[in-house]
N, C-alpha and C positions, 0 to 999 in steps of 0.2 A: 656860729657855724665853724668858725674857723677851731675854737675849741672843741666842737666836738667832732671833729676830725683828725685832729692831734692825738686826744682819748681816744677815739674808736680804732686806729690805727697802733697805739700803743698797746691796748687788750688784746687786737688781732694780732700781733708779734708775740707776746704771752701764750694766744692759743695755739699759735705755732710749735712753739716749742716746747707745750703741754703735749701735744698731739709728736712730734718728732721723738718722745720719751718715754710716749707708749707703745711696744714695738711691736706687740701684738695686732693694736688696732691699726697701726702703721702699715704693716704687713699684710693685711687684710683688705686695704682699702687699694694698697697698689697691686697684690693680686686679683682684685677684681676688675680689673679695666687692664689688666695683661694676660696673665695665664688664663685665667674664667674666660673672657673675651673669646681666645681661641679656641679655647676648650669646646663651650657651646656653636661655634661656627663649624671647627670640624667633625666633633663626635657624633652627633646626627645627621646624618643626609635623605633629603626627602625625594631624591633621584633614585628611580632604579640604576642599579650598578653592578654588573657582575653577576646577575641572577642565575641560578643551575636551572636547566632547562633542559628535558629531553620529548622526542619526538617517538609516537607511535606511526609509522606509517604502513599502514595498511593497504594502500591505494597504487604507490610505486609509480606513478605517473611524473609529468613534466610539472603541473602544478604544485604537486605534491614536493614536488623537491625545491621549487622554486620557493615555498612555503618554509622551508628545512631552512634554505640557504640565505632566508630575508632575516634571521636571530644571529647579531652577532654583537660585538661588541662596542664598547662600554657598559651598552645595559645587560648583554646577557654572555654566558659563556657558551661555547661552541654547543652546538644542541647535540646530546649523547642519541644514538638510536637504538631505541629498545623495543622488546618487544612485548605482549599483551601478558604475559605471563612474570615479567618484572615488573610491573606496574607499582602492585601491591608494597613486594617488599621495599622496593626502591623508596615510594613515600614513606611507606612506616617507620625506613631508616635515614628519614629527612637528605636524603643525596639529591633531591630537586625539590625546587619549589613549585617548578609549573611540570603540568606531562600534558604536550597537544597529541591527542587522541586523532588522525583522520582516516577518515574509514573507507571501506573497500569503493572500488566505483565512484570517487569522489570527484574529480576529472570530468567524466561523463555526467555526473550526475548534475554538475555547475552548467555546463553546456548545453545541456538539455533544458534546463529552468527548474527542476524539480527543490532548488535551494536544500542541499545537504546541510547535517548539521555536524558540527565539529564541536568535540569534547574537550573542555581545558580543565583538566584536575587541577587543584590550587592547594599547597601545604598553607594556610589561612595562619599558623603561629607565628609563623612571620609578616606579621600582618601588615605593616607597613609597604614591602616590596609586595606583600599579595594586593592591596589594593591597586597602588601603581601600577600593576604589571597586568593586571588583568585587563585597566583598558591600552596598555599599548600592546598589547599582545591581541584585544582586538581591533584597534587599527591598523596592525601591520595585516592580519589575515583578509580585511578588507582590503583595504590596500592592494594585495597580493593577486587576492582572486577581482578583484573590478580590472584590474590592467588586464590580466591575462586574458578574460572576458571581451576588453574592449578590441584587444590586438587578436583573437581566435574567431571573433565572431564575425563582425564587419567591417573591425580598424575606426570605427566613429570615436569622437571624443564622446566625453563624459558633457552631458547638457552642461555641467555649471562647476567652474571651477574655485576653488576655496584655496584662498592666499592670504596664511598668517603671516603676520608680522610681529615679531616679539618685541615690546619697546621696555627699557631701561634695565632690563636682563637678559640680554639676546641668550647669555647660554644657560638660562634658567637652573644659576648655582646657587645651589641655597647656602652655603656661605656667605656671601653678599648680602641680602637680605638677614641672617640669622645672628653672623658677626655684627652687623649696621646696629640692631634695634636692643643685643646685647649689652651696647654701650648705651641707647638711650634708657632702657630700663636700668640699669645699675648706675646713672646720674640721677635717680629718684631716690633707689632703696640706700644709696652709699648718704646723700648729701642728708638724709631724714636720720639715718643712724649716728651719721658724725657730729650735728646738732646736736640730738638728743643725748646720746654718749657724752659729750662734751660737757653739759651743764648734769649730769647726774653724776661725773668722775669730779667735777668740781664741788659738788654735795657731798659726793663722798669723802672727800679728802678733809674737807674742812674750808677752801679755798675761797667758797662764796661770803663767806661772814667776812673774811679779809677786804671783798671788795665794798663790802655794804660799809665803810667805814673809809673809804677811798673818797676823793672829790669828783666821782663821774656818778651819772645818773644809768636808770636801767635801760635806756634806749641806748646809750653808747654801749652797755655793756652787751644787750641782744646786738645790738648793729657788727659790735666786732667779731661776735661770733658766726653771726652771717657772712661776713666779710672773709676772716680765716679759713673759715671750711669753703665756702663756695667757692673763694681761691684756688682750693687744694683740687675740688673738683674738676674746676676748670681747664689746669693743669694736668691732671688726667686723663682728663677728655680728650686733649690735645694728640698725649703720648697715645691714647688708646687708637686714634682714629689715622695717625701717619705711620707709627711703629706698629700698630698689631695689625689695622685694618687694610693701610694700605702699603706695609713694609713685607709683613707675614702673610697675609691672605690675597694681596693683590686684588684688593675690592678696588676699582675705580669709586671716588665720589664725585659725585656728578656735579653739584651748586659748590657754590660760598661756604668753605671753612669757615670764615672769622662771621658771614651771616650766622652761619650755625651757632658759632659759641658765642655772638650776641643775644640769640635767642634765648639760649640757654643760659646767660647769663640773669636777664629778665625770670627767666622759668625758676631758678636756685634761689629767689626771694622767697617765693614761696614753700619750696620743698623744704629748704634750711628751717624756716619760722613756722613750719608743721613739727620739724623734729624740736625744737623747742618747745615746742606748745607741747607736742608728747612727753618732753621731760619733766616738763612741770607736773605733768597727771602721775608720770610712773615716781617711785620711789629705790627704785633700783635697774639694775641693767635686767635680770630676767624677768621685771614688769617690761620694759621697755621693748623686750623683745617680742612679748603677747599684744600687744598693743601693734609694731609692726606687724604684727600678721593677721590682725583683726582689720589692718587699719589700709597702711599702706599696699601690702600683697595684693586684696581687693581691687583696689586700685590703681593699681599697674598692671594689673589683667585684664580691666575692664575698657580701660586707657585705647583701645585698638591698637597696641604693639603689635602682637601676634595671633591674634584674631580679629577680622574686620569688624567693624559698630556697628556693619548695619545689619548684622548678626544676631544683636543683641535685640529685646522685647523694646516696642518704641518708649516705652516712660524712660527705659534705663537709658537708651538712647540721650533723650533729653536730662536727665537728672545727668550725665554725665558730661554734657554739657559746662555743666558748673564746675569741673574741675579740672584745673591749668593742666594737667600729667595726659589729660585728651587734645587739647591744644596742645602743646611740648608735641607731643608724638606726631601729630598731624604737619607740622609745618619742618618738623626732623626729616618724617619720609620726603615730602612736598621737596625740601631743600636736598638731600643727600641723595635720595634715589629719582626724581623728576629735575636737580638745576633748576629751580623754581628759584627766581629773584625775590626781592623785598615787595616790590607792588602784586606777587601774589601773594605772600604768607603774614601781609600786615594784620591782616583782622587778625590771626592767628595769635600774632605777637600782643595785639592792643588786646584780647580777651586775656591772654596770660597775665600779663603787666596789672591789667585792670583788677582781675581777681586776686593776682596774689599780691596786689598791695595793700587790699583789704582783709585777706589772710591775714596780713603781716601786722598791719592796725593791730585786730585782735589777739595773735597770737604774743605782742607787746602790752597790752592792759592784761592777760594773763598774767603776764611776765611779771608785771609790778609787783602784784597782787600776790605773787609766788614770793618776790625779794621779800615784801611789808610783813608777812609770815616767819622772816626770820630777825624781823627788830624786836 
């Protein structure tokens, strides 16, 4: 043991500074857990924000303007009022995304019970704020008209009253969420490429015949490459999660750092001894890259990052079961965004560990089987 820990440690110092010399892939692995990181948290947002919104009012009433006056900001800008005859051009030359239509006698006609209807044009190309905004736009109108209802008619409350509670994103920013799972998915696709990279750059150089002639066996030699890169990950992970996550973005994380990168450290036996195992299939770097996206992409989409499992057709469901990057992800959020300790997210961890140590078995008698091919 004790030698082959000396070995596996002296390799992993080698791939250090095989990887420290490539500056390309060097560059690439710490922009991906810095700039990427931020980049995907802030360049999308799934909040309405700022939406151009103008009003048809036709009705001129108390309601009617209370309706005007309930659009304002963050999610929408000052509501412009127009009248029926800009409608037209106004959409066709996208200066709004919503036009609230309310029409003559709208007022009376709420009061009376005849339930009016109110028109919401939607420019739909913007599709993202059209979905959103379509239902808080009609919330607010309900909203709007039930108070003024309850306070014009006979001042009664509303029978039954509904009290959300938002738990572990009170101000439902999707940075939080978007930047969080940024990092857990690029500790899957970085740690499978850096492996794989690894032992293909060393095929290519010439470097692996040097070791087949060395006094270490191929378990030290996969172990130190697991060990190097997972290293390098882990380290990342760190910088990504204080400096970008919680330096730049101000995500609170809610559990255990060093839980997390224990887990994670467990989870990298496996990812690392997949990009291996891919290296031994491809013969160059752009096999290696068809293979990642045949392979791992699948995989980390299907994983419930950013789309829930239970989404998914129930086999997939189960078949996905079997693969640690669903565990990883589940016991990520569990811990990061719920403060979830160790006595919840153990199965979590014991499915990971379990599977990817049997990954790794495999991914090892590959391995052999790959060096015996070059005696």
């Amino acid at each position: 043991m004790t030698r082959f820990l000396r070995n596996s440690l002296t390799l992993a110092r080698k791939e250090w500074i095989s990887l420290l010399r490539d500056v390309f892939m060097l560059g690439f692995v710490v922009y991906s857990f810095t700039f990427s990181v931020y980049s995907q948290a802030t360049g999308i947002s799934h909040e309405l924000h700022n939406a151009a919104i103008a009003i048809v009012d036709e009705d001129r009433s108390t309601l009617s303007q209370r309706l005007a006056s309930s659009f304002h900001g963050p999610e929408f800008q000052t509501p412009a009022m127009i009248g029926h005859a800009e409608v037209d051009p106004a959409m066709d030359s996208a200066r709004y995304t919503f036009v609230l239509d309310i029409p003559p006698d709208f007022q009376a006609d709420v009061l009376a019970g005849r339930n009016p209807a109110i028109q919401l044009l939607i420019d739909a190309t913007a599709m993202m704020q059209a979905g959103i905004g379509a239902g808080t736009i009609q919330g607010i109108v309900e909203d709007e008209v039930g108070r003024f209802v309850r306070r014009e008619a006979d001042g009664s409350a509303a029978p039954v009253s509904l009290q959300v509670r938002v738990a572990y994103n009170e101000a439902l920013d999707t940075k939080w969420f978007t930047g969080t799972m940024s990092v857990v998915s690029n500790v899957t696709m970085l740690a499978v490429l850096l492996a794989g990279a690894a032992l293909i750059r060393e095929r290519e150089h010439g470097t692996l015949e040097h070791l087949l002639v060395m006094p270490v066996r191929p378990a030290e030699i996969m172990a130190a490459k697991v060990l190097a890169n997972g290293a390098v990950i882990l380290v990342l992970t760190l910088v990504a999660l204080y400096v970008v996550l919680r330096g730049l973005l101000s995500v609170p994380l809610a559990g255990s750092v060093p839980l997390f990168l224990a887990g994670t450290a467990l989870y990298l036996f496996f990812a690392t001894a997949l990009g291996i195992f891919l290296g031994t299939v491809a013969r160059s770097m752009p096999q290696l890259g068809l293979l990642f996206i045949l392979i791992v992409l699948p995989m980390n989409m299907l994983s419930g990052g950013f789309t829930p499992l239970e989404s998914e057709p129930e086999w997939l469901q189960m078949a996905m079961q079997l693969s640690p990057s669903t565990h990883f992800v589940a016991f990520a959020q569990a811990i990061l965004f719920r403060g979830a300790g160790f006595d919840v997210v153990w199965p979590r961890f014991a499915a990971t560990a379990g599977i990817g140590a049997l990954f790794f078995a495999w991914s090892l008698a590959r391995f052999r089987r790959h060096l015996a091919s070059f005696r």
